[in-house]
Backbone bond lengths (Angstrom), bond angles and torsions (degrees), N, CA, C in turn:
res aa  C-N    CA-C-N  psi(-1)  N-CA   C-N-CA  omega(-1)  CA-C   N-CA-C  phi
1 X - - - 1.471 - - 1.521 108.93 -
2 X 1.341 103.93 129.19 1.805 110.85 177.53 1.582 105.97 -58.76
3 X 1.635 123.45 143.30 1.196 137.93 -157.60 1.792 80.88 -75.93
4 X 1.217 106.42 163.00 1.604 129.57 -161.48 1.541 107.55 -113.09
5 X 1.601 125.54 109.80 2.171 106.21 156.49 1.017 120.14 -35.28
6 X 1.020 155.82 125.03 1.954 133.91 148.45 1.834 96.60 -79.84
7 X 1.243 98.71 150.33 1.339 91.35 -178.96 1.672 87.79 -136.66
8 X 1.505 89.20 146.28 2.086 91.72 -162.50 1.405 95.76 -112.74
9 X 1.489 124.28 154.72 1.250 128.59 -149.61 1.689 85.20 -113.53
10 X 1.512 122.91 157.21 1.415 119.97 177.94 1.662 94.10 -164.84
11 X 1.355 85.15 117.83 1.485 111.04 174.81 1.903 110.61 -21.74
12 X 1.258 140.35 93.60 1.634 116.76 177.32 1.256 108.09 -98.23
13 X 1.475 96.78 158.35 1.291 113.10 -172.04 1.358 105.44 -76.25
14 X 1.675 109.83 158.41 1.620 116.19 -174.89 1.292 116.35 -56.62
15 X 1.284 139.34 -7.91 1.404 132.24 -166.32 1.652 87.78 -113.29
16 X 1.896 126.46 10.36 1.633 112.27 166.39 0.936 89.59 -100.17
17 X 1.000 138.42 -37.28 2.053 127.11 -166.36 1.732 100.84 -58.85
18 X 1.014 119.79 -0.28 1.834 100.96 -176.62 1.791 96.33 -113.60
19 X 1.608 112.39 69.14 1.001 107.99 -162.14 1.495 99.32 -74.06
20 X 1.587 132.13 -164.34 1.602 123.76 161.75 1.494 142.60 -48.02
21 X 1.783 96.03 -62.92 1.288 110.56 175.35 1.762 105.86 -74.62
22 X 1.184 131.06 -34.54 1.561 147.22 -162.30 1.819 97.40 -73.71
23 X 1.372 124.75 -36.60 1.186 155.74 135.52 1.360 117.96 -13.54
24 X 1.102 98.00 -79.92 1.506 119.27 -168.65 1.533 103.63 -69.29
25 X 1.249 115.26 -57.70 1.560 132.62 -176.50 1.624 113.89 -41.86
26 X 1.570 97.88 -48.50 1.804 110.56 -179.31 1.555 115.26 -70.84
27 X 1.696 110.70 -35.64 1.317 111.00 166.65 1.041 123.32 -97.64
28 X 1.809 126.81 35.81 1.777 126.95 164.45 1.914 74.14 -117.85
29 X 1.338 147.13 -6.01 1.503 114.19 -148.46 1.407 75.02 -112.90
30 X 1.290 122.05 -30.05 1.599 123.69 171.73 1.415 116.53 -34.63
31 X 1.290 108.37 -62.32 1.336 136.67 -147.49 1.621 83.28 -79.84
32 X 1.601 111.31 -62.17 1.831 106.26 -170.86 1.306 112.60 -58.15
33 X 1.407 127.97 -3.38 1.389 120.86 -159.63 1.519 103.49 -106.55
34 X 1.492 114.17 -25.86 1.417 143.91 157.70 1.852 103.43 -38.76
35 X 1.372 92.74 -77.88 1.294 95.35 178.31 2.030 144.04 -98.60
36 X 1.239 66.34 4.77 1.935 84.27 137.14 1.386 119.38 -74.37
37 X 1.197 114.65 -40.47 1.747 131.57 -175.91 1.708 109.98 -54.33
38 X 1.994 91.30 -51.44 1.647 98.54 -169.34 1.608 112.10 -117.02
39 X 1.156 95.68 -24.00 1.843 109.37 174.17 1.556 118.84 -88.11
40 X 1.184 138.40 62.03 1.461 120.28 -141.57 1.562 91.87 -86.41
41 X 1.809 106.25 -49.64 1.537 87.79 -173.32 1.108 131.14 -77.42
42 X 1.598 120.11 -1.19 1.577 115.82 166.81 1.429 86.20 -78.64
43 X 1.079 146.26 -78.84 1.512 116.93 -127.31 1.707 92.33 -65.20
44 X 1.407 129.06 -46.49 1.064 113.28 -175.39 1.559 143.74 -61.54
45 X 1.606 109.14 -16.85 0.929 129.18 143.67 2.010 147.21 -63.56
46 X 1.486 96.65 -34.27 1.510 107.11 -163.79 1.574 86.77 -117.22
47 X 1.682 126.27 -63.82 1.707 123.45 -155.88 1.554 104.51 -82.72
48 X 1.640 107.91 -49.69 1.564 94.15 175.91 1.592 144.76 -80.98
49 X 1.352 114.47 169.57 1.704 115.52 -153.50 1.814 103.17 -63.30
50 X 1.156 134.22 117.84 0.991 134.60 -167.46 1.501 121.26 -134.21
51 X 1.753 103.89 59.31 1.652 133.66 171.63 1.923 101.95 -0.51
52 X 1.498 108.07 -51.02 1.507 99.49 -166.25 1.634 109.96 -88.96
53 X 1.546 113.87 -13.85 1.741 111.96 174.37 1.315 103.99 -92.06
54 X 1.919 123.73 -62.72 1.290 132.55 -151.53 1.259 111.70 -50.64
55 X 1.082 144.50 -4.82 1.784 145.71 124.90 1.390 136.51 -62.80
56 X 1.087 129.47 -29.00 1.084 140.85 120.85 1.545 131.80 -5.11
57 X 1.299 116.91 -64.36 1.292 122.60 -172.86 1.443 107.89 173.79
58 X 0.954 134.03 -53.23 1.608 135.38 -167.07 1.419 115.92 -86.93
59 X 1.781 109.82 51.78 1.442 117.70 158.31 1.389 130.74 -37.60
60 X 1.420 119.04 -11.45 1.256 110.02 166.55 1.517 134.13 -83.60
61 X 1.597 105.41 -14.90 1.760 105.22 151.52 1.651 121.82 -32.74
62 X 1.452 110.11 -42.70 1.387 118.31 -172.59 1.670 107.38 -38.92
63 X 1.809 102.89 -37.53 1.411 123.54 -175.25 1.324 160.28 -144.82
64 X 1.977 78.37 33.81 1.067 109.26 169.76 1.755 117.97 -108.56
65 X 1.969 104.51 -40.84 1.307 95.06 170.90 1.530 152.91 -57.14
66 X 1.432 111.08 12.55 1.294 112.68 162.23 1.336 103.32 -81.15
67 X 0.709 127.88 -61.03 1.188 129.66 178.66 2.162 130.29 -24.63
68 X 1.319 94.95 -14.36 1.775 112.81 -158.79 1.928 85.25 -130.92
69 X 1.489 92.50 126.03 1.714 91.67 -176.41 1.406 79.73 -175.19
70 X 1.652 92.47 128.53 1.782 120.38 164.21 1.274 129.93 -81.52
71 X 1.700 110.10 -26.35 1.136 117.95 -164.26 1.807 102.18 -85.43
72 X 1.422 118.63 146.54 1.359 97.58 169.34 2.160 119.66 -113.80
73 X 1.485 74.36 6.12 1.461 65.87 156.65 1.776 127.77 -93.71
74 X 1.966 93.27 -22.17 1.295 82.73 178.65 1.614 119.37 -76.03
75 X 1.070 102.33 -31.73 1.914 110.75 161.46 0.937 120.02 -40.21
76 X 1.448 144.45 -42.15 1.348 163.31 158.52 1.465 106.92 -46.09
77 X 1.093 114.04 -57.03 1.631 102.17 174.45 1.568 133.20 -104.31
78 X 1.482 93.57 2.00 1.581 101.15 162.99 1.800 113.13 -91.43
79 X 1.216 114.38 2.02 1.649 124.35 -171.41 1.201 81.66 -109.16
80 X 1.787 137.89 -73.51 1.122 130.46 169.94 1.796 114.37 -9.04
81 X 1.288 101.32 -85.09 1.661 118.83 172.93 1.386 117.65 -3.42
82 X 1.281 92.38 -76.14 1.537 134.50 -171.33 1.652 107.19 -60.05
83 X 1.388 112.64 -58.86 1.282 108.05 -172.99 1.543 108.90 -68.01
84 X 1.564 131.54 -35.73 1.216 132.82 -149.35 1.636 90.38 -103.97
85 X 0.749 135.24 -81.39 1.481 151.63 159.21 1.329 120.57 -9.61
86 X 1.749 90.83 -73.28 1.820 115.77 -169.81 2.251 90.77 -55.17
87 X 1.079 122.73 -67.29 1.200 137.92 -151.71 2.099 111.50 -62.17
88 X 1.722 81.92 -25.65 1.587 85.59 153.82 0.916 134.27 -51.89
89 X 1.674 109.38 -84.18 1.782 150.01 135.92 1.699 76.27 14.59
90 X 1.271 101.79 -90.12 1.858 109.33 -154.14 1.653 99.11 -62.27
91 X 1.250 141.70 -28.45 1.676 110.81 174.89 1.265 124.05 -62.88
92 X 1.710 97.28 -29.40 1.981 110.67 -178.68 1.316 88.10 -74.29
93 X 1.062 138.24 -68.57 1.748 124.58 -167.98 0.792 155.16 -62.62
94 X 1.688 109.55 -38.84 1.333 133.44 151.95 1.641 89.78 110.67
95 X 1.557 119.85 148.92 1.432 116.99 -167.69 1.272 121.75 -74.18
96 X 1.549 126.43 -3.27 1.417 120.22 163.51 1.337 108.57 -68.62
97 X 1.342 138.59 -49.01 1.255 166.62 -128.48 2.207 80.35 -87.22
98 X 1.288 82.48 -83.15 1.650 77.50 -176.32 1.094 116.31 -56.63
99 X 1.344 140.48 -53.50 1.677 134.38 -162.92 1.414 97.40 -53.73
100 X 1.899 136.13 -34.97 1.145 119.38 -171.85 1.620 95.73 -82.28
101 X 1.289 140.73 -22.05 1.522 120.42 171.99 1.081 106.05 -48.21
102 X 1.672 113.48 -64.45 1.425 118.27 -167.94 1.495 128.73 -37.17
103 X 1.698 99.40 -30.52 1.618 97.07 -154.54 2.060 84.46 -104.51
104 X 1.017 111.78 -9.82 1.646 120.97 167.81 1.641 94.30 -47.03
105 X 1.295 94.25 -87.01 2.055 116.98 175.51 1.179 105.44 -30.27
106 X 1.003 144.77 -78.23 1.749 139.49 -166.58 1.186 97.62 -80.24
107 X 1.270 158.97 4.67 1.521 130.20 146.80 1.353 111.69 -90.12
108 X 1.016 109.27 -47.88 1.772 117.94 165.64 1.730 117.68 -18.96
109 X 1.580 93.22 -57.62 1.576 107.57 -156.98 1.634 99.68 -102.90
110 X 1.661 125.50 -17.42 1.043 135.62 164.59 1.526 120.06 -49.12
111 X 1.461 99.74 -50.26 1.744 130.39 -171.42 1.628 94.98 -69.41
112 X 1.591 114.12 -54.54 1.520 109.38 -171.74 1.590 109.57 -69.47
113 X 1.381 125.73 -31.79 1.528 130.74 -177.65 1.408 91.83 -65.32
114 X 1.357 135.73 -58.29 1.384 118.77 174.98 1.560 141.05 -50.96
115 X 1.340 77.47 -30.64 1.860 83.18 179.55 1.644 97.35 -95.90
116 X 0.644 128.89 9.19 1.492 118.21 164.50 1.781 130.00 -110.89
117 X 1.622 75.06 -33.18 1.820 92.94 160.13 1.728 118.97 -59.82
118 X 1.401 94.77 -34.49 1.946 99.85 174.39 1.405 126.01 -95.84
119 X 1.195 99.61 -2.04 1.284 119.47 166.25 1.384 123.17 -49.81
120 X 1.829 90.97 -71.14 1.273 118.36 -160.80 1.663 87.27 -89.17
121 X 1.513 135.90 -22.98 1.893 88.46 165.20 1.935 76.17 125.83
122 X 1.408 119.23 -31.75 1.141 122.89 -150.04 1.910 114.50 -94.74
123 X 1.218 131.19 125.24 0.903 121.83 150.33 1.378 156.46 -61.88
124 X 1.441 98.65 48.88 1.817 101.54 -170.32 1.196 121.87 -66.74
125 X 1.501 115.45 141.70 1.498 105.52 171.67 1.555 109.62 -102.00
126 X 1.177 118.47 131.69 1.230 130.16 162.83 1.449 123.05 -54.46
127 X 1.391 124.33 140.61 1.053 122.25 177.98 1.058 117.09 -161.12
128 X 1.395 135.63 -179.15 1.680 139.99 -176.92 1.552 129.41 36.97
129 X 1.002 121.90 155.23 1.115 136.38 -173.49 1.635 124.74 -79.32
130 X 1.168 92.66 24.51 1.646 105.40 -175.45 1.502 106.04 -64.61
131 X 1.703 112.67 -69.35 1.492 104.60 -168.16 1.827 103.27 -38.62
132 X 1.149 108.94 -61.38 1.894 110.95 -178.26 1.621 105.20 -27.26
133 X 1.070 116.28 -62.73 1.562 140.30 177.71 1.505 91.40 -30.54
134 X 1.208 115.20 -85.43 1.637 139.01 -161.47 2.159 94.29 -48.71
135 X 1.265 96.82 -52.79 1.648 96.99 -179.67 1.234 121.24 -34.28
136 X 1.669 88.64 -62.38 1.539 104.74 -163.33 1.930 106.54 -62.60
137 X 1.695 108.44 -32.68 1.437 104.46 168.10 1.077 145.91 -60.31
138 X 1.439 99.21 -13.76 1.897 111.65 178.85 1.591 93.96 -106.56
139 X 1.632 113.50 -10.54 2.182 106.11 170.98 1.516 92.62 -62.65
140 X 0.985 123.30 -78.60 1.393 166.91 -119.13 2.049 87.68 -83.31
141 X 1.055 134.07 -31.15 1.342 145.82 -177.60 1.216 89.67 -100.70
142 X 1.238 144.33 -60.49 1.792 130.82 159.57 1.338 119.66 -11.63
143 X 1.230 83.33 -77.15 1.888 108.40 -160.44 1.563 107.35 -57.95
144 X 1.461 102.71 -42.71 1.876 108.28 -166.37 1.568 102.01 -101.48
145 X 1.355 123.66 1.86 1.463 115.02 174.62 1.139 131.14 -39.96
146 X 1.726 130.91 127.59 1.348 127.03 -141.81 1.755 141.27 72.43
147 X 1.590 92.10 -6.02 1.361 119.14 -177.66 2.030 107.18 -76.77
148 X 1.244 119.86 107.26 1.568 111.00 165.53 1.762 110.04 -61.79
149 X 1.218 73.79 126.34 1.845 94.09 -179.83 1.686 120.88 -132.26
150 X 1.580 109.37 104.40 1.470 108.67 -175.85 1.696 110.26 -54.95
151 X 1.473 101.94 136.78 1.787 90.80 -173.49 1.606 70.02 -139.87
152 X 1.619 108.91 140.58 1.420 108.26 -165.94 1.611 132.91 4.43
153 X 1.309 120.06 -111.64 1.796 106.50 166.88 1.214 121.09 -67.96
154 X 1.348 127.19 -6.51 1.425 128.37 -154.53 1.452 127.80 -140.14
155 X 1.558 122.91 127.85 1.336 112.07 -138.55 1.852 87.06 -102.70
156 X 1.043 125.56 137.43 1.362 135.79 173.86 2.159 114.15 -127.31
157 X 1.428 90.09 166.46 1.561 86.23 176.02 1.686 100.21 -94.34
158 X 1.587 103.23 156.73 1.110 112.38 -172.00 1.846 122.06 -56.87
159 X 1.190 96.87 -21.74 1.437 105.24 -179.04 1.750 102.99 -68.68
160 X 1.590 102.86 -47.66 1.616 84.47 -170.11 1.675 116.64 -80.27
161 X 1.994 112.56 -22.41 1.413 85.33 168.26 1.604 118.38 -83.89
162 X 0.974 130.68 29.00 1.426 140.76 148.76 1.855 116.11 -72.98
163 X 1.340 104.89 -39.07 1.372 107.90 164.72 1.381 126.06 -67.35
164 X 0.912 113.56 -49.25 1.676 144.92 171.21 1.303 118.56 -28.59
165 X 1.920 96.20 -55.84 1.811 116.46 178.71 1.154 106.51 -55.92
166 X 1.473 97.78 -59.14 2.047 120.59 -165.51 1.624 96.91 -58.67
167 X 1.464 126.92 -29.72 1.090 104.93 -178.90 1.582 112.19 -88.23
168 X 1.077 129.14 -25.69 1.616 142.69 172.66 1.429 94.68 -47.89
169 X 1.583 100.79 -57.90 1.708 99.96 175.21 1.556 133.28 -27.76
170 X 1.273 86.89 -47.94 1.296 102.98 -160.55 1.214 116.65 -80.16
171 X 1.388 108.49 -38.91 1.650 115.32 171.43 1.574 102.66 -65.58
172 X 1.354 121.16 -80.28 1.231 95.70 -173.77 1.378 148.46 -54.81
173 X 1.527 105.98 18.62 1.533 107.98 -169.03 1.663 84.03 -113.61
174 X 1.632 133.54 7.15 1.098 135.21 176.01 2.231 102.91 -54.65
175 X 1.157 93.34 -42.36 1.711 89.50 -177.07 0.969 108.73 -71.73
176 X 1.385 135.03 -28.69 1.700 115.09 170.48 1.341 91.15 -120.85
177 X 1.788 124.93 99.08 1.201 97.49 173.97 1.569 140.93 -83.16
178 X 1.668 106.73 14.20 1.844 116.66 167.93 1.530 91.00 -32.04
179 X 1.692 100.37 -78.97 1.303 114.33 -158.77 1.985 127.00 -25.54
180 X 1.037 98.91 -18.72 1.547 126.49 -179.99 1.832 80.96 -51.19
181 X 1.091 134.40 -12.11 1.535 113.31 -139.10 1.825 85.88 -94.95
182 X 1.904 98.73 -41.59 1.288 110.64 -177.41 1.697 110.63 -46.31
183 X 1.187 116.68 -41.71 1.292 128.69 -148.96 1.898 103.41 -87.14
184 X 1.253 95.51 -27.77 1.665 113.68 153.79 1.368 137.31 -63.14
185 X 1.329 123.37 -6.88 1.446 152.76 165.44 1.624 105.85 -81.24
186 X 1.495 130.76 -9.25 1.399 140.82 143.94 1.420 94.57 -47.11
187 X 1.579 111.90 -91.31 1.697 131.74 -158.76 1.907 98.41 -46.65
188 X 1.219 125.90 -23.54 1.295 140.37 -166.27 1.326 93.76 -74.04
189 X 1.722 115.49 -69.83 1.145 129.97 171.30 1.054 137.19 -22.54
190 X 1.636 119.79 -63.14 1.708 152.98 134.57 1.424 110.43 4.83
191 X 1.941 96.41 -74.22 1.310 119.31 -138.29 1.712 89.56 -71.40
192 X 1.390 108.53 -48.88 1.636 137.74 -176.49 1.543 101.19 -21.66
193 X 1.982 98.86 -77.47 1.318 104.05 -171.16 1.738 107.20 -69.66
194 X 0.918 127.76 -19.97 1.916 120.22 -171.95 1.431 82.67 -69.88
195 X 1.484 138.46 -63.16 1.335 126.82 -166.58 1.604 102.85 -44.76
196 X 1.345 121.94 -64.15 1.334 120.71 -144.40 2.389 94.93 -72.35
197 X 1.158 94.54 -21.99 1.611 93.55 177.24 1.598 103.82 -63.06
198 X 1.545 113.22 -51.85 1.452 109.81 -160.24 1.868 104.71 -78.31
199 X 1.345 110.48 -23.35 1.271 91.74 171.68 1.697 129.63 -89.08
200 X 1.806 121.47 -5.92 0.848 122.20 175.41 1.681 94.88 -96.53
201 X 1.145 136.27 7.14 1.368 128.63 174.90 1.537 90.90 -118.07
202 X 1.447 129.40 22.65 1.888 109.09 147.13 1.589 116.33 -119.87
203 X 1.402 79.71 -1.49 1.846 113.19 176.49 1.216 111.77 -66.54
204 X 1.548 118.20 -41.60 1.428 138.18 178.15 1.043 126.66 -66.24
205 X 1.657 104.42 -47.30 1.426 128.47 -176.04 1.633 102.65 -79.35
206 X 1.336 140.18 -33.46 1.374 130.52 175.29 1.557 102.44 -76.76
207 X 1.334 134.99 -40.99 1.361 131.66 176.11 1.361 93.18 -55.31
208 X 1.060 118.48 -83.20 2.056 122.56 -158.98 1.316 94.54 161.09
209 X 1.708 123.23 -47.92 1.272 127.19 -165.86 2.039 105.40 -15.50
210 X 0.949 112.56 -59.73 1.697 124.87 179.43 1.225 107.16 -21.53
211 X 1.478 119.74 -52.35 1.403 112.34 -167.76 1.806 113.11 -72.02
212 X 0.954 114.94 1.20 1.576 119.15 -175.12 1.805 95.96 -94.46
213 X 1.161 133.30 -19.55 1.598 126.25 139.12 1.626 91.47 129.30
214 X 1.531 112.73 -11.61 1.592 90.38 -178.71 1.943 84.60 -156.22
215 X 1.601 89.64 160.04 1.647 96.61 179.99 1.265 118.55 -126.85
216 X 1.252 103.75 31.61 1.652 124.20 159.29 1.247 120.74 -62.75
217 X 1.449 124.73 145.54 1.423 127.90 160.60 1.248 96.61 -165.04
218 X 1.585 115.02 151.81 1.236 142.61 -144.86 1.529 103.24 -63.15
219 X 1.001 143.47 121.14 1.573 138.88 142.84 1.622 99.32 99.41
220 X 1.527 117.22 29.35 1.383 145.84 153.62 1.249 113.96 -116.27
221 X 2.036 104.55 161.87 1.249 115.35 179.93 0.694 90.88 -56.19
222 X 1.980 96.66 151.14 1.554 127.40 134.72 1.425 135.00 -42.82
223 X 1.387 121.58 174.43 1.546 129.77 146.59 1.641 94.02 -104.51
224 X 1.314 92.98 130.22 1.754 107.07 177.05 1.570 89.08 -117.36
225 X 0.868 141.42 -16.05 1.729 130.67 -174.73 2.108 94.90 -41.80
């Protein structure tokens, strides 16, 4: 097995959590959450996921509906997510690195909410930024695995409260279970970075890079193996 990064987690200060993209993300979900409030039929019409148009023509639902969310608890913990989590993710990566996870996750899980929404007969509208949320929790349990992490009274490694969420997830998306789809943008997440490890680690190995013992470089994927 190819030698492994560990990448060590360190408390940042409040002025690192407002990274660029992590930034940017909180003040477009702001703004959509605004006008979900007062705009219902634009957002519901033009920003959110809309199974019977977004084939049609208006491919940009794929990546806009995280962004548009009614609920405010789920806003609350997908901004949560994002800010504490998401802003990590993006110092180890650097903001190209994440914005293409991000936009991986919401087309991914966009594409499956549709085809399952027409499946079943049903008109769901897609919304919020959860699957993103869920992504960044199974990155973020990657990257810091082995990491002590206070999770209310109790200090765990990052991998298992990454398990923990996805499983919270999961139960509560038991009452509507579409939503399961959001909570699948974890496994999206996962699958994302193992691809991008094994192909910049055969990438290495045809250059030569390999023989120098690791194929890390700064503000690039990891090896999560």
């Amino acid at each position: 097995m190819n030698r492994t990064h560990q990448v060590h987690w360190q408390r940042p200060a409040p002025s690192q959590l407002f990274t660029p993209a992590v930034t940017t993300i909180l003040a477009l979900s702001t703004l959509g959450f605004i006008c979900t409030l007062f705009l219902t039929d634009f957002t519901g019409n033009w920003l959110a996921l809309n199974p019977q148009r977004v084939l049609r023509g208006p491919l940009w639902q794929l990546v806009t509906y995280p962004f548009v969310c009614a609920c405010p608890w789920t806003f609350i913990f997908t901004m949560m997510t994002i800010l504490f989590l998401g802003s990590a993710v993006e110092r180890e990566w650097r903001t190209k690195s994440f914005v293409a996870l991000w936009c991986v996750v919401s087309i991914v899980c966009g594409l499956l909410w549709t085809v399952v929404s027409l499946l079943m007969g049903q008109p769901f509208m897609g919304t919020s930024a959860a699957a993103c949320s869920y992504g960044i929790i199974a990155v973020f349990g990657l990257l810091f695995r082995g990491t002590p992490m206070l999770m209310l009274v109790a200090t765990v490694e990052a991998q298992v409260m990454a398990m923990i969420l996805i499983g919270l997830g999961v139960i509560l998306s038991l009452a509507a279970p579409i939503t399961l789809i959001w909570v699948f943008g974890a496994a999206v997440g996962y699958a994302y970075v193992k691809w991008l490890w094994h192909r910049n680690t055969s990438h290495a190995k045809v250059s030569g890079s390999h023989a120098s013992g690791s194929s890390y470089k700064p503000g690039s994927f990891v090896d999560v193996d």
